[in-house]
GUDOMI-617628 format. One record per atom (N, C-alpha, C): residue number from 1; atom name; x, y, z. Coordinates in nm, 4 decimals. Layout:
% residues N
+------+------+----------+----------+----------+
| ronu | nuvo |       c1 |       c2 |       c3 |
+------+------+----------+----------+----------+
|  NUM |   CA |        X |        Y |        Z |
...
+------+------+----------+----------+----------+
//
This chain:
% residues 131
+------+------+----------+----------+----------+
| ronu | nuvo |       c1 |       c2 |       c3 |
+------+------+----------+----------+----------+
|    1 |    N |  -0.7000 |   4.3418 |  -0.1254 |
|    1 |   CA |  -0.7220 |   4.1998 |  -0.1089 |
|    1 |    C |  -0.8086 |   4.1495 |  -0.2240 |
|    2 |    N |  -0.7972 |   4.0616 |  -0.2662 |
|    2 |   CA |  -0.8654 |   4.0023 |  -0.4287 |
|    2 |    C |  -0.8604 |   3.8518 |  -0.3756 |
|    3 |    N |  -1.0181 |   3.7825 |  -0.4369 |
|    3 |   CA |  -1.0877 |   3.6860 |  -0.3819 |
|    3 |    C |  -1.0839 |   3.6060 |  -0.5492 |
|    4 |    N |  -1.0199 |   3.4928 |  -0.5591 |
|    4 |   CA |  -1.0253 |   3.4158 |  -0.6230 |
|    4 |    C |  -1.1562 |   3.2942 |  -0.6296 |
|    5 |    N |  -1.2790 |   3.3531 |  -0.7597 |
|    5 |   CA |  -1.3642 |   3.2214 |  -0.6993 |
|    5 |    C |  -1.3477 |   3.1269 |  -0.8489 |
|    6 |    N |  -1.3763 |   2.9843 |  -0.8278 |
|    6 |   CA |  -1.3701 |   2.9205 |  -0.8945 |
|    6 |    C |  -1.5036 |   2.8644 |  -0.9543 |
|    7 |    N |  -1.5273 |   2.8305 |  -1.0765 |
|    7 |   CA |  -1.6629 |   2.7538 |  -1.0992 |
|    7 |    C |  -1.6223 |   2.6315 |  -1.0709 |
|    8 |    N |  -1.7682 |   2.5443 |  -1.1059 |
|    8 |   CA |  -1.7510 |   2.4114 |  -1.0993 |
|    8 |    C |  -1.6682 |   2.3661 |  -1.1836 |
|    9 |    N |  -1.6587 |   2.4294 |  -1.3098 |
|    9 |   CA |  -1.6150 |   2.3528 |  -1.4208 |
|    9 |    C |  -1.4431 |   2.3706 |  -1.4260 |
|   10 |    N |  -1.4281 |   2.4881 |  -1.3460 |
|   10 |   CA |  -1.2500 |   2.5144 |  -1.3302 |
|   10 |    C |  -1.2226 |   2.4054 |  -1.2108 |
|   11 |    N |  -1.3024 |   2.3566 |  -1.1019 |
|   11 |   CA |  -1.2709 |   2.2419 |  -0.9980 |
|   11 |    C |  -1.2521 |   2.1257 |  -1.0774 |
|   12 |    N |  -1.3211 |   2.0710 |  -1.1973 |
|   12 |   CA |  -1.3368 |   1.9239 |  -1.2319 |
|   12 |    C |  -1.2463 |   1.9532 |  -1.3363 |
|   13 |    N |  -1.1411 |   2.0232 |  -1.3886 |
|   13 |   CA |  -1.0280 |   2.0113 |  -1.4634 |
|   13 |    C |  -0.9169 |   2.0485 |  -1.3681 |
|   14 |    N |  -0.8900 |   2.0614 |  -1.2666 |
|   14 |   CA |  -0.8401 |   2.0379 |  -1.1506 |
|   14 |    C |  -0.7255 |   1.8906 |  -1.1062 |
|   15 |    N |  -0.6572 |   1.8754 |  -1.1430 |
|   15 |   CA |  -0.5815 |   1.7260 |  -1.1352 |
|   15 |    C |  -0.6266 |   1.6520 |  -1.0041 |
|   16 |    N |  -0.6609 |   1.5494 |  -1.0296 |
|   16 |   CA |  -0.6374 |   1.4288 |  -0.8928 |
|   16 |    C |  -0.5174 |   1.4571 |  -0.7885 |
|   17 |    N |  -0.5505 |   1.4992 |  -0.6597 |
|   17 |   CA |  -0.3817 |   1.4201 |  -0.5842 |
|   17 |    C |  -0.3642 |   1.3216 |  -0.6120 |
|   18 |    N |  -0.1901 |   1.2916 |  -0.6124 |
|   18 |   CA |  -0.1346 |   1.1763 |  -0.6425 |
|   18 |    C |  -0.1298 |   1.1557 |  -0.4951 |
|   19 |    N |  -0.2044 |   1.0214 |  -0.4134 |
|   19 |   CA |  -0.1624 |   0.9601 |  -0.3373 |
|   19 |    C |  -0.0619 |   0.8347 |  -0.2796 |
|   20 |    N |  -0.0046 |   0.8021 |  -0.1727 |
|   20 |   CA |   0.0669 |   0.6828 |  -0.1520 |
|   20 |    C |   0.0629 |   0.6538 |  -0.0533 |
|   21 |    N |   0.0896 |   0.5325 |  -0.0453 |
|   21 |   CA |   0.0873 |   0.4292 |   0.0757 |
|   21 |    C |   0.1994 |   0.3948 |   0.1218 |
|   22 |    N |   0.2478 |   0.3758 |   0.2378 |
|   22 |   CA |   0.4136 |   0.3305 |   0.3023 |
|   22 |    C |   0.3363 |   0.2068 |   0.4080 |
|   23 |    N |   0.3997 |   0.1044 |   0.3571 |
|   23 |   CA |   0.3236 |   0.0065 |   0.4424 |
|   23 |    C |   0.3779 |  -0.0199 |   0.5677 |
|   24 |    N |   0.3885 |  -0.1634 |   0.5854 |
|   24 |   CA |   0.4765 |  -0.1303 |   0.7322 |
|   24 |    C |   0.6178 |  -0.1926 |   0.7285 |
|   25 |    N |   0.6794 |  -0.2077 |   0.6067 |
|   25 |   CA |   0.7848 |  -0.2556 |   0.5746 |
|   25 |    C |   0.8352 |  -0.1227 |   0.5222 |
|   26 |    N |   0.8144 |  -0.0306 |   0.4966 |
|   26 |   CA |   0.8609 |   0.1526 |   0.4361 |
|   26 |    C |   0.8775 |   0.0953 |   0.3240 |
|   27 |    N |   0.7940 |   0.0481 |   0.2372 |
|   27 |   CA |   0.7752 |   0.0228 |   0.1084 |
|   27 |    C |   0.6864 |   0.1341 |   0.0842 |
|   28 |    N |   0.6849 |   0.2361 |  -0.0128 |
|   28 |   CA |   0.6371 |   0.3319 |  -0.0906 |
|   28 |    C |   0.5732 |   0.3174 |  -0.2388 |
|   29 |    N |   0.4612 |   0.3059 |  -0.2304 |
|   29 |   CA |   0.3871 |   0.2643 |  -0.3820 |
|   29 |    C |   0.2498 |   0.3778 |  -0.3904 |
|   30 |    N |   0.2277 |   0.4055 |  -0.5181 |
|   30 |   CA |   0.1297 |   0.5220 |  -0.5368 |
|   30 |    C |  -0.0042 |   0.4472 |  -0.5132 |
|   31 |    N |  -0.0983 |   0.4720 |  -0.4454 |
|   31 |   CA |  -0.2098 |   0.4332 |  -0.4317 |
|   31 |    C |  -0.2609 |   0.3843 |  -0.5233 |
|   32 |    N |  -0.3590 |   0.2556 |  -0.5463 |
|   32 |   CA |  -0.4003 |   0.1809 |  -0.7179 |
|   32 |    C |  -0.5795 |   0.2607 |  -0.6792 |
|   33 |    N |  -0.6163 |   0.3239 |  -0.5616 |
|   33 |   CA |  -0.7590 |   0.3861 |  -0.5679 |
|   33 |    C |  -0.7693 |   0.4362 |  -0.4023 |
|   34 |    N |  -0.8786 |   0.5588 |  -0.4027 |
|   34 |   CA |  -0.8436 |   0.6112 |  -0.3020 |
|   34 |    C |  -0.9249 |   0.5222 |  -0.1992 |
|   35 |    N |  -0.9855 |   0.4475 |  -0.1895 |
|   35 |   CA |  -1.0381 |   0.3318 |  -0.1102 |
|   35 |    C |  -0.9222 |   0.2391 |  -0.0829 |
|   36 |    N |  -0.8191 |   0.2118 |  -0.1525 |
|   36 |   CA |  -0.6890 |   0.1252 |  -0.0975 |
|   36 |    C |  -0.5735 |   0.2138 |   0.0114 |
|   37 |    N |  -0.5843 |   0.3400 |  -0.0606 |
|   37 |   CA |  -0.5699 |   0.4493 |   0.0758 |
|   37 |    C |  -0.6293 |   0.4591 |   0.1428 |
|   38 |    N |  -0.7398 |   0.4646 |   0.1585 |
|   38 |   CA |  -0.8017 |   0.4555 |   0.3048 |
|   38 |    C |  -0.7924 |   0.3303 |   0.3773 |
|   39 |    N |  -0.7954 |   0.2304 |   0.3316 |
|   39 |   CA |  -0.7311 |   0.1048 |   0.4126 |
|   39 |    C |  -0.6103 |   0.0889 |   0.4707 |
|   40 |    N |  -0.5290 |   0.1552 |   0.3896 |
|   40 |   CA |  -0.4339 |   0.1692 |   0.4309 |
|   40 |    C |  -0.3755 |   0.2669 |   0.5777 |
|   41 |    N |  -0.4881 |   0.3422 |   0.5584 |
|   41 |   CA |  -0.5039 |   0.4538 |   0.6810 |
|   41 |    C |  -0.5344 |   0.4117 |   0.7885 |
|   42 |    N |  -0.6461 |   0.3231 |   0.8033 |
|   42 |   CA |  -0.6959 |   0.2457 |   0.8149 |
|   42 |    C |  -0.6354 |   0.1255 |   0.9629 |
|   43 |    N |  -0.5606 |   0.0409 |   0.8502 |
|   43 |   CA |  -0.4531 |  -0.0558 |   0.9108 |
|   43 |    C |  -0.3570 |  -0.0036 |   0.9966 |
|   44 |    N |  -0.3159 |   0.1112 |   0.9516 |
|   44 |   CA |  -0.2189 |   0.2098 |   1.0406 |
|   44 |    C |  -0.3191 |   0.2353 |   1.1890 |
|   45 |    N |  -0.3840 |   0.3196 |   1.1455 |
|   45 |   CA |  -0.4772 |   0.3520 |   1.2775 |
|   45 |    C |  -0.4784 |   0.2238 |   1.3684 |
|   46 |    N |  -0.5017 |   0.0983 |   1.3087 |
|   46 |   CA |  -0.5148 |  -0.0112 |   1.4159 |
|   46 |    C |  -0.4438 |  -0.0722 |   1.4410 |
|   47 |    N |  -0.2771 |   0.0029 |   1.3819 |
|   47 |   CA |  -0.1629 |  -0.0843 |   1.4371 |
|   47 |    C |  -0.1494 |  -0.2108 |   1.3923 |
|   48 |    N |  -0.1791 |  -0.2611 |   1.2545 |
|   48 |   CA |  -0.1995 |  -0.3825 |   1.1933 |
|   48 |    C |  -0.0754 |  -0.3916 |   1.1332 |
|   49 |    N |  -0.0095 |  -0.4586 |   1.1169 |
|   49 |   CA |   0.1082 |  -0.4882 |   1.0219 |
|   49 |    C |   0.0747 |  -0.4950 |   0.8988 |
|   50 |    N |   0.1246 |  -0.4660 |   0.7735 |
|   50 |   CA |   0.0887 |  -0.4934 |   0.6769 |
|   50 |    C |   0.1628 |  -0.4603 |   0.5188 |
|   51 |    N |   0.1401 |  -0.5537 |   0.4547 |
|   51 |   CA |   0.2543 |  -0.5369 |   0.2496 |
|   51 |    C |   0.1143 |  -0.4716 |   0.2118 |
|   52 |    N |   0.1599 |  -0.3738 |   0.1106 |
|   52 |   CA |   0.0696 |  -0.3624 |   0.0368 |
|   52 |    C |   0.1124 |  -0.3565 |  -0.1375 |
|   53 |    N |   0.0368 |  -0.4725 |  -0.2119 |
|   53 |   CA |   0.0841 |  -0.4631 |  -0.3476 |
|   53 |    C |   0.1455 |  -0.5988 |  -0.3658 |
|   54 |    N |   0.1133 |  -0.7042 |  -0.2972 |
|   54 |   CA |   0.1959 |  -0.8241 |  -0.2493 |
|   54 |    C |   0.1774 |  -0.9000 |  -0.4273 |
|   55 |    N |   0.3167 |  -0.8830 |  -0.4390 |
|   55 |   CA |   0.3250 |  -1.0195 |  -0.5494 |
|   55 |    C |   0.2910 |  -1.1543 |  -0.5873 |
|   56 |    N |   0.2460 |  -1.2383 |  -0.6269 |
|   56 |   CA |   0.2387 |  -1.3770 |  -0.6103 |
|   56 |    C |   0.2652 |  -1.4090 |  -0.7482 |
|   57 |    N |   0.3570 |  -1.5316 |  -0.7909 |
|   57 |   CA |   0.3582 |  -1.5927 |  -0.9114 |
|   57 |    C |   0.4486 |  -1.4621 |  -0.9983 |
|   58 |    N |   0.5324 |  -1.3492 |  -0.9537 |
|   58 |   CA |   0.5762 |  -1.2968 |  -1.0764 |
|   58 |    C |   0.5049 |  -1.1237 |  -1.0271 |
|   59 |    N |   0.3813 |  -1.1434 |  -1.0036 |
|   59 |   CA |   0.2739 |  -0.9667 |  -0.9844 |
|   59 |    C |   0.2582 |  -0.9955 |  -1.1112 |
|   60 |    N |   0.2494 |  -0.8247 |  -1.1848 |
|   60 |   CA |   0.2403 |  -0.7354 |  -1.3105 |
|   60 |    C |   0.3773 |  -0.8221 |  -1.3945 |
|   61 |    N |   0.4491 |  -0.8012 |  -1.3835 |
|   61 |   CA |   0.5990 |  -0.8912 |  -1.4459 |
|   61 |    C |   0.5850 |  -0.9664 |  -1.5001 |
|   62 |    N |   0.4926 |  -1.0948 |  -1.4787 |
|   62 |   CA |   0.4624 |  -1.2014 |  -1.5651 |
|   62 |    C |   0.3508 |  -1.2550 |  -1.6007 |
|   63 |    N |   0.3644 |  -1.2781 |  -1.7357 |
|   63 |   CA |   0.1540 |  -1.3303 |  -1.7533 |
|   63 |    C |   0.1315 |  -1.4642 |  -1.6604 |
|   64 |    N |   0.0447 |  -1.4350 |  -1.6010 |
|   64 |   CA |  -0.0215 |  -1.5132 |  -1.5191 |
|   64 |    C |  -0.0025 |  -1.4868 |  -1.3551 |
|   65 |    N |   0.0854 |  -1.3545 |  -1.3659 |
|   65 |   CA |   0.1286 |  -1.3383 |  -1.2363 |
|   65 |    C |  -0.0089 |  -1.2724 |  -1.1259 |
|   66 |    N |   0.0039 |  -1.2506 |  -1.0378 |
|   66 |   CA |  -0.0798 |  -1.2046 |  -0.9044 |
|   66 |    C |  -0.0820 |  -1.1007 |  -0.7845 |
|   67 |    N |  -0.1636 |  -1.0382 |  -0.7870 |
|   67 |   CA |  -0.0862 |  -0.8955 |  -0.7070 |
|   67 |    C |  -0.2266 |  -0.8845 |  -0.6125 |
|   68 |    N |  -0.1976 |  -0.9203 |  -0.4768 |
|   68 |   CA |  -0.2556 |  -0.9115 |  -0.3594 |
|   68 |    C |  -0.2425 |  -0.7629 |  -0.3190 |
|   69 |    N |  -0.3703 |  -0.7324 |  -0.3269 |
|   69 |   CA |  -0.3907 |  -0.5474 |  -0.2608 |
|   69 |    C |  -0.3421 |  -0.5219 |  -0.1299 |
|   70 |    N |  -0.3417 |  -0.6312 |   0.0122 |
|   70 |   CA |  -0.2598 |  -0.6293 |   0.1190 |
|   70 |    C |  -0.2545 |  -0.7726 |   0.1243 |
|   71 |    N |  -0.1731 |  -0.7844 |   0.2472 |
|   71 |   CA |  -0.1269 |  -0.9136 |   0.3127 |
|   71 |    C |  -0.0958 |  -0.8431 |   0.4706 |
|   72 |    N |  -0.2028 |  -0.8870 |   0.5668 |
|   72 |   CA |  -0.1278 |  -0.8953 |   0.6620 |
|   72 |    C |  -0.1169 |  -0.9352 |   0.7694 |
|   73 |    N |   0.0074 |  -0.8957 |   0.8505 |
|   73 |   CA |   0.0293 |  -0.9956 |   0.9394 |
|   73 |    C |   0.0507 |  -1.0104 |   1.0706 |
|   74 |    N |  -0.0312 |  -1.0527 |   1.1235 |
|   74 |   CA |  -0.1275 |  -1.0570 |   1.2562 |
|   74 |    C |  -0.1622 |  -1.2875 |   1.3066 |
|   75 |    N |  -0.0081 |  -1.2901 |   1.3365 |
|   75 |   CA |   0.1046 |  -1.3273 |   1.3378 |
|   75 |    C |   0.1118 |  -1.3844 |   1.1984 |
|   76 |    N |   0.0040 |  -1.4662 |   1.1206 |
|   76 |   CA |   0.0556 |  -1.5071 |   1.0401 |
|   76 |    C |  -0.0168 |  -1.4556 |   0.8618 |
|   77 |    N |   0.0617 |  -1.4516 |   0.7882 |
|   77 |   CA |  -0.0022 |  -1.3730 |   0.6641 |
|   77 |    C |  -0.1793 |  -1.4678 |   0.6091 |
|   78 |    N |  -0.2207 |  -1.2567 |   0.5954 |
|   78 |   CA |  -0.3651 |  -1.3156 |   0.5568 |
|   78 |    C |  -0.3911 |  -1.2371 |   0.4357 |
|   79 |    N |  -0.4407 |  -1.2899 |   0.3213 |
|   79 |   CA |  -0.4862 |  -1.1578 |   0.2125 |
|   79 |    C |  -0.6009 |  -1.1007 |   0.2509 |
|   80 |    N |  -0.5897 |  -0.9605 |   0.2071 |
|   80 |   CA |  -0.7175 |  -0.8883 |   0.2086 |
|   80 |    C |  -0.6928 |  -0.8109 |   0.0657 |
|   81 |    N |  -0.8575 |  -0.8176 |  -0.0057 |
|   81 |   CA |  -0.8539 |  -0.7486 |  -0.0882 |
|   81 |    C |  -0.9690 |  -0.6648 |  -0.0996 |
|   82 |    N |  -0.9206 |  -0.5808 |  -0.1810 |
|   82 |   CA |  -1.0158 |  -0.4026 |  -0.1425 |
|   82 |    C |  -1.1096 |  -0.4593 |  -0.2797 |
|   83 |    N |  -1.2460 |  -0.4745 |  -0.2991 |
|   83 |   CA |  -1.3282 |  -0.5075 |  -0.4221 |
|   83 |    C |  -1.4206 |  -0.3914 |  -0.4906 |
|   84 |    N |  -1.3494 |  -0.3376 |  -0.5344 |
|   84 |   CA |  -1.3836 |  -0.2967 |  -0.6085 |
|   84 |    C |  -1.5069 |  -0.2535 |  -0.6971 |
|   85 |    N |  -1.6065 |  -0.1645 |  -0.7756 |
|   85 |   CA |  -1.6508 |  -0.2157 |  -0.8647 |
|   85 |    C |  -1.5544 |  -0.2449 |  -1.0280 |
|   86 |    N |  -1.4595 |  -0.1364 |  -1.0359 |
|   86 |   CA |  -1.4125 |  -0.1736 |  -1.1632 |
|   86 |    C |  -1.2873 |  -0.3063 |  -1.1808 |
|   87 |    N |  -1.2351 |  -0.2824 |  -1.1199 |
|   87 |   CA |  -1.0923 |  -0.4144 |  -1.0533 |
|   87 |    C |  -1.1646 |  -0.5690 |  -1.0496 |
|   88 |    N |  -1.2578 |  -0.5570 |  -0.9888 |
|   88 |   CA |  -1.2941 |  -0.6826 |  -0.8950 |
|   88 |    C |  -1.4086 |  -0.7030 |  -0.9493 |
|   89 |    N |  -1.4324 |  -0.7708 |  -1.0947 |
|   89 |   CA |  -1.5463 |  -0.8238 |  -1.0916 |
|   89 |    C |  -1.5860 |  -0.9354 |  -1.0914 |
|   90 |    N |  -1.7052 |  -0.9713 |  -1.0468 |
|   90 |   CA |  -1.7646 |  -1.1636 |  -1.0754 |
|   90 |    C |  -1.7265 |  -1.2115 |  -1.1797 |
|   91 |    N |  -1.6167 |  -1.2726 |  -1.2394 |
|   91 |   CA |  -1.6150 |  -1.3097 |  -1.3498 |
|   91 |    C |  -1.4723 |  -1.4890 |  -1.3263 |
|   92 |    N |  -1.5158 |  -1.5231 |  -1.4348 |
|   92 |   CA |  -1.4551 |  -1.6443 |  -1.4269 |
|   92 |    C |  -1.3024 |  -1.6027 |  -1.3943 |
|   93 |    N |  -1.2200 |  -1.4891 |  -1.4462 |
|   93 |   CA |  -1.0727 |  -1.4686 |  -1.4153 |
|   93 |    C |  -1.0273 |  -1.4193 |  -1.2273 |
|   94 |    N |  -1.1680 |  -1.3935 |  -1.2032 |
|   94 |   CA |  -1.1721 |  -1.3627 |  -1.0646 |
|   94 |    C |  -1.1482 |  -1.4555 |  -0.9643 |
|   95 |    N |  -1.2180 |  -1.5630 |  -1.0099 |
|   95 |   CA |  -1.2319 |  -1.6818 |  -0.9424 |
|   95 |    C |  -1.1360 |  -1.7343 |  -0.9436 |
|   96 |    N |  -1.0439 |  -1.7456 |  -1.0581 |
|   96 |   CA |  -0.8849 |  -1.8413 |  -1.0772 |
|   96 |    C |  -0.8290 |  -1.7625 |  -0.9853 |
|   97 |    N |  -0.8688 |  -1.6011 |  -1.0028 |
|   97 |   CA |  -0.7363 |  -1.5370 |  -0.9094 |
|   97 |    C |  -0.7335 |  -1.5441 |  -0.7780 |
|   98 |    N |  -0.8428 |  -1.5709 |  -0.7347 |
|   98 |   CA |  -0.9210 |  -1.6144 |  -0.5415 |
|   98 |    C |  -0.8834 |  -1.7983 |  -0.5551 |
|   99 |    N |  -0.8731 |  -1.8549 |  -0.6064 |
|   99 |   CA |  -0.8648 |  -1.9548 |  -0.5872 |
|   99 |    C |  -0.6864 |  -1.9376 |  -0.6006 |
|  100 |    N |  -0.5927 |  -1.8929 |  -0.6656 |
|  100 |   CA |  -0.4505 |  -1.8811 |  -0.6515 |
|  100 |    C |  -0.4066 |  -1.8264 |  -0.4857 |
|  101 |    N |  -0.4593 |  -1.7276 |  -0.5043 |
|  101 |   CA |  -0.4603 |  -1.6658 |  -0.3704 |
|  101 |    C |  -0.4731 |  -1.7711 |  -0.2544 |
|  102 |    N |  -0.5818 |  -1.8353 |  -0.2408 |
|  102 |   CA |  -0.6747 |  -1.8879 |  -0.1587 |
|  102 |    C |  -0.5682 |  -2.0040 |  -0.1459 |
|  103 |    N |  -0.4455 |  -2.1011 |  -0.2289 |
|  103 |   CA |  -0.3991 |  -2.1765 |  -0.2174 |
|  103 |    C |  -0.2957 |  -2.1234 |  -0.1731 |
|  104 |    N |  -0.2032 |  -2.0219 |  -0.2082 |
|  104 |   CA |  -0.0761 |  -1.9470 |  -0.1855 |
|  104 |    C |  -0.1245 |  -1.9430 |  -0.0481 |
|  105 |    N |  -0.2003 |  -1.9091 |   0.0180 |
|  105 |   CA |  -0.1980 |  -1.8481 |   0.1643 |
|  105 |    C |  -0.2529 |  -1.9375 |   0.2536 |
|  106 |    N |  -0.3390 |  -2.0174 |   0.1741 |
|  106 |   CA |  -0.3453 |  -2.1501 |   0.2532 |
|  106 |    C |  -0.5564 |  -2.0887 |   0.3268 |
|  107 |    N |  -0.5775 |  -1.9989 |   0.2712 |
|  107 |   CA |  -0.6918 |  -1.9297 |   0.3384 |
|  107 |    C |  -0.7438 |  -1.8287 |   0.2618 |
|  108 |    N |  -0.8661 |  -1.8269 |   0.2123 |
|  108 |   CA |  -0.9207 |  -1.7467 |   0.1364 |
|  108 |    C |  -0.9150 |  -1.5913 |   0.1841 |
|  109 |    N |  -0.9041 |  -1.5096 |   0.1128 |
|  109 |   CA |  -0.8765 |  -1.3498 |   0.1269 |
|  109 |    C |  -0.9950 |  -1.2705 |   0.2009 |
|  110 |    N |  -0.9790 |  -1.1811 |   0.2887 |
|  110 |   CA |  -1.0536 |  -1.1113 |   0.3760 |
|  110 |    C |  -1.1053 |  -1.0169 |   0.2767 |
|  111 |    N |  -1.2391 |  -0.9913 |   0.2374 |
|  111 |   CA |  -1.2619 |  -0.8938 |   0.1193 |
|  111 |    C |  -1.3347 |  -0.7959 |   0.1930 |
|  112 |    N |  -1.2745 |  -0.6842 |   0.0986 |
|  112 |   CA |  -1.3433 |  -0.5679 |   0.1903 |
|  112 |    C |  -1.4516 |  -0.4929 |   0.0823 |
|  113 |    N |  -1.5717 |  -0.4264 |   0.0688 |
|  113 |   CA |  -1.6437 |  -0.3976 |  -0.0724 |
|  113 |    C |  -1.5623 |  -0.2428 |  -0.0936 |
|  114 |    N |  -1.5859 |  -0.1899 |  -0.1897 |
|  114 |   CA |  -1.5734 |  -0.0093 |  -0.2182 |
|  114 |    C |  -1.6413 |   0.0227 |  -0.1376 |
|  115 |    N |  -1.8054 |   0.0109 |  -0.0766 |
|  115 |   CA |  -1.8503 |   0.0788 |  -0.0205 |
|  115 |    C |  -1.7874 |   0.0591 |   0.1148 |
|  116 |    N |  -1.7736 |  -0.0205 |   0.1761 |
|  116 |   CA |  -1.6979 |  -0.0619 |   0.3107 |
|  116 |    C |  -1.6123 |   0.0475 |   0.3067 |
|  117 |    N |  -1.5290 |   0.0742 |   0.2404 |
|  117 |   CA |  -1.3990 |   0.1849 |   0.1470 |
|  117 |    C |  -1.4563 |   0.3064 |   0.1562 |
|  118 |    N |  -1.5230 |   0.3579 |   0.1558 |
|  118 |   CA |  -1.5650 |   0.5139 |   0.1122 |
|  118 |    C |  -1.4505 |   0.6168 |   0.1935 |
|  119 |    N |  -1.4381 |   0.5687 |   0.3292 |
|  119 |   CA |  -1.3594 |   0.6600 |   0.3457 |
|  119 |    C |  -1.3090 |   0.5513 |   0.4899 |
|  120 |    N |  -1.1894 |   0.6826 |   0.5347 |
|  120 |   CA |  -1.1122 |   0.5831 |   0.6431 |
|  120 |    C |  -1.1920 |   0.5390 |   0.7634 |
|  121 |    N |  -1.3034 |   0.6180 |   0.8080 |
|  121 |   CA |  -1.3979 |   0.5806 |   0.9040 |
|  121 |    C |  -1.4473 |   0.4468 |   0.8880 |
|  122 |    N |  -1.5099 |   0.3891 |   0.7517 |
|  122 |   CA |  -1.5660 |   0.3297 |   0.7354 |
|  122 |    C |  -1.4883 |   0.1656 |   0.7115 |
|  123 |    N |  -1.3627 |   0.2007 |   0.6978 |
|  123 |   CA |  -1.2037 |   0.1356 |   0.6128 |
|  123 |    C |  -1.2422 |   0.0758 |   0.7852 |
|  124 |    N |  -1.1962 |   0.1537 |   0.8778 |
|  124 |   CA |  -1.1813 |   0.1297 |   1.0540 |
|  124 |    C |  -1.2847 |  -0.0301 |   1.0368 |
|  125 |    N |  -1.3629 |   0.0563 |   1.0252 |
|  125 |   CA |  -1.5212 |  -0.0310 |   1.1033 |
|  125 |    C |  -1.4909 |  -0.1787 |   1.0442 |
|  126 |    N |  -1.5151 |  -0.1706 |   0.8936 |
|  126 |   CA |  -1.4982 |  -0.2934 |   0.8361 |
|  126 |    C |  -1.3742 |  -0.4020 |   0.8552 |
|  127 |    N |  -1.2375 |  -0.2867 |   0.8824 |
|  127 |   CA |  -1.1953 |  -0.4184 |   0.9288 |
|  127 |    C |  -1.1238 |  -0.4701 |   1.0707 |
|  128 |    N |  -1.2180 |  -0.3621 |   1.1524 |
|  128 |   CA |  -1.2452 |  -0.4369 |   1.3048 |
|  128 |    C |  -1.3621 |  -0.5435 |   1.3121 |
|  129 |    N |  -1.4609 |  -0.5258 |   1.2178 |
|  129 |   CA |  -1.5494 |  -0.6601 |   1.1484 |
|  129 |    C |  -1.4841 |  -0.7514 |   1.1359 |
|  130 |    N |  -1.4298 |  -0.7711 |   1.0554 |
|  130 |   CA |  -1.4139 |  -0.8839 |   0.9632 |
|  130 |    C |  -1.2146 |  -0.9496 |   1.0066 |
|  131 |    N |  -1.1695 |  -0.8824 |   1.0709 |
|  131 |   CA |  -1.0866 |  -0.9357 |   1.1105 |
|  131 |    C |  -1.0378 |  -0.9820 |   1.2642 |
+------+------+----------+----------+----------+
//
């Protein structure tokens, strides 16, 4: 029998899992951070309906386009977005994009922080909070 040990330094060259999300439409998209997977875990656990990756104006496809982290719908569509520190910062392009949002849906977006995010426990809590 032979015991394979690893250092630290053979763990942190180690690849990332590639994760994904299947929302509740069996739409299949690779996770954009593992805090949007856990929401996603998340929403499932609470039986929430939900898009994840929601287009507005075009998405990624067109300059100026808009890509809602979820939408969902609990009867009628709501954005929620996962904030990030690197994605989501205070900045003037943030604001156009919450204010697009905020008109498209008729209701400003349910924001959830990274830390809220850390993991699916915490994914639960926050958005039996806030929703």
């Amino acid at each position: 029998m032979s015991v394979s040990l690893y250092t630290k330094s053979d763990l942190v060259s180690l690849p990332a899992p590639i994760l994904y999300v299947i929302d509740s439409f069996g739409h299949v998209q690779q996770a954009k951070s593992t805090n949007e997977y856990y929401v996603a875990i998340a929403l499932t656990a609470e039986d929430i309906t939900f898009r994840y990756q929601y287009d507005i104006q075009g998405g990624h496809w067109v300059s100026g386009g808009i890509v809602v982290d979820f939408v969902l719908y609990i009867p009628f569509a709501i954005p929620l977005e996962v904030d990030e520190r690197y994605w989501h910062k205070d900045t003037s392009g943030e604001r156009y994009r919450e204010a697009i949002i905020t008109r498209y849906f008729g209701q400003k977006p349910i924001r959830l922080t990274g830390l809220e995010t850390e993991s699916v426990g915490l994914a639960r809590s926050a958005i039996r909070r806030k929703i």
